[in-house]
N, C-alpha and C positions, 0 to 999 in steps of 0.2 A: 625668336629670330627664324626669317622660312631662309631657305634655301633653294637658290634662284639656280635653275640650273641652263647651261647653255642647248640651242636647238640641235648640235652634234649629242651630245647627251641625251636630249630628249629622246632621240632618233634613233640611238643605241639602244634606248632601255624599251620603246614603242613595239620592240618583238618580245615581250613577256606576257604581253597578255593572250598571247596566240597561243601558249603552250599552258599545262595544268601546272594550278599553285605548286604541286609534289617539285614538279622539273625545277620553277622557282627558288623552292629551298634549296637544293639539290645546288644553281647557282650561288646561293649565298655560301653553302660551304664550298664552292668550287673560288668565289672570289676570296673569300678568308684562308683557303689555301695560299692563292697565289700570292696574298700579303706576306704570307710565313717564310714561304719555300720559294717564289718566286713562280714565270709564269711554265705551264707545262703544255706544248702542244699536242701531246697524248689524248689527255682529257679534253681538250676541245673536239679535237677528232672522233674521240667515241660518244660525245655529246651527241656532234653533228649526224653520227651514222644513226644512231637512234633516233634523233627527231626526224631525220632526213631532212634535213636543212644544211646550206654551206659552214664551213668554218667558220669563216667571216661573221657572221650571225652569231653565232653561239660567243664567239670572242667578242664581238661587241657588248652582246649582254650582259658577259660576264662584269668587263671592265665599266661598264657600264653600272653594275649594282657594286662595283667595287667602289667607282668612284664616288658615287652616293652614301656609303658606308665611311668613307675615310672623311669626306668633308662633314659628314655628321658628326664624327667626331670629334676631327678636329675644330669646327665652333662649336662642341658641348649643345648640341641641338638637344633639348626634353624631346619623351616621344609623342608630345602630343603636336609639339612645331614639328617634329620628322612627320607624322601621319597628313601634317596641313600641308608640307612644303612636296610629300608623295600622292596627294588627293589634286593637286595642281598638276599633276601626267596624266592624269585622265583614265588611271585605270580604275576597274569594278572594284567593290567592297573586299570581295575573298582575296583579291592581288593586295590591295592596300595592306590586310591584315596579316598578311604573307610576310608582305615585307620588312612590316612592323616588327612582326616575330622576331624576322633574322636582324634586325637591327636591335632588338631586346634581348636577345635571348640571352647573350653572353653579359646577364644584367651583374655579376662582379667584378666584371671585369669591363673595359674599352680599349680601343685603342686610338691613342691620339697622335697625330703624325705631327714632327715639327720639320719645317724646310729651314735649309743654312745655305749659304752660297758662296764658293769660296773661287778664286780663279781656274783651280785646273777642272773642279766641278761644278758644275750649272746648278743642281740640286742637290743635297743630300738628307736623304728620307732616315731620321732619327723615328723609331717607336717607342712611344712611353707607356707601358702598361699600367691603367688604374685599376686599383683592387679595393674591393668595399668589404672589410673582416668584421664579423659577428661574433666576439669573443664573450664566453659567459663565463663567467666563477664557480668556481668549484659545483659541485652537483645540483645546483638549485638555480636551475634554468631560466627563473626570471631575472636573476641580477647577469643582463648582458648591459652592452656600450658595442658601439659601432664606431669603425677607423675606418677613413680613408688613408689609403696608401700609393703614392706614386713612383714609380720608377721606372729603369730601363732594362732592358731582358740582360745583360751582362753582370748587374746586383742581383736581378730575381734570381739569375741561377745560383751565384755566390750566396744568397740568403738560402735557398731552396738546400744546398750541398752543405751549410752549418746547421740547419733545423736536422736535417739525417743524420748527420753527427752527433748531432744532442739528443738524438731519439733513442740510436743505436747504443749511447752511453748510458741513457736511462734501461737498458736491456741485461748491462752486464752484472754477474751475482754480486758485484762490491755496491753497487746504486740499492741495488734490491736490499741487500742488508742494511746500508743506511737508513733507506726507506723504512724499513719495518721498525728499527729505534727510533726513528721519531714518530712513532706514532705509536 
């Protein structure tokens, strides 16, 4: 599936190839900020001051490679429809594979946006984190299995703060002596 993108879009993201792939990346973790933490007009501003370009610009770009990043994945685009549906803006090889990168990089993980609409809200932007686990058995590295895993940051943390629990408890000298009788 490519991904059609509209001519405000195009028009937003058509100042990236003015600037070096670095600055590029440099956008992609400034837009995967603003998914996190929301937006910050700080960092557009010191954007702008170094490239000496307006605000405008820079925040275009941004939301611009933001936009392109969330509808990736929210329809589960492969990257090789992301590199077809980014090789249709017209930019060079090094941008394409720029951007490729920042759309791969975070290859455990994605994030998929789902929209709900309710009366007193127009939108509301749900994140669901997918996570791809490589778990292997005991020291002999070739017996792994591969899990996908879905959820939303409110379980990850809940899952994240019981795994520390269970580590910590594996820490204390009652586990350790356990430990050493069975074996």
């Amino acid at each position: 599936m490519l991904l059609v993108l509209s001519d405000d879009h195009k028009e937003h993201l058509a100042f990236l190839p003015t600037v070096d792939p670095a600055v590029v990346g440099e956008f992609g973790r400034i837009a995967l900020e603003f998914l996190r933490k929301g937006s910050s007009p700080k960092i557009y501003e010191g954007a702008a001051r170094k490239l000496c370009v307006p605000v405008d610009m820079v925040q275009h770009g941004v939301e611009g490679l933001m936009f392109l990043m969330t509808e990736s994945s929210k329809h589960m685009i492969s990257e090789v429809d992301f590199l077809d549906s980014v090789l249709a803006l017209g930019f060079g090889d090094e941008l394409n594979q720029m951007i490729l990168f920042e759309y791969s990089t975070p290859i455990h993980w994605s994030l998929s946006v789902c929209f709900l609409a309710s009366r007193s809200i127009r939108q509301q932007v749900i994140p669901m984190l997918t996570m791809r686990l490589l778990l292997t058995r005991g020291s002999d590295s070739c017996d792994h299995s591969v899990k996908v895993l879905q959820t939303d940051p409110s379980t990850l943390l809940h899952l994240i703060s019981t795994l520390e629990a269970a580590l910590a408890a594996m820490k204390t000298s009652h586990s350790r002596r356990i430990l050493r009788n069975i074996k």
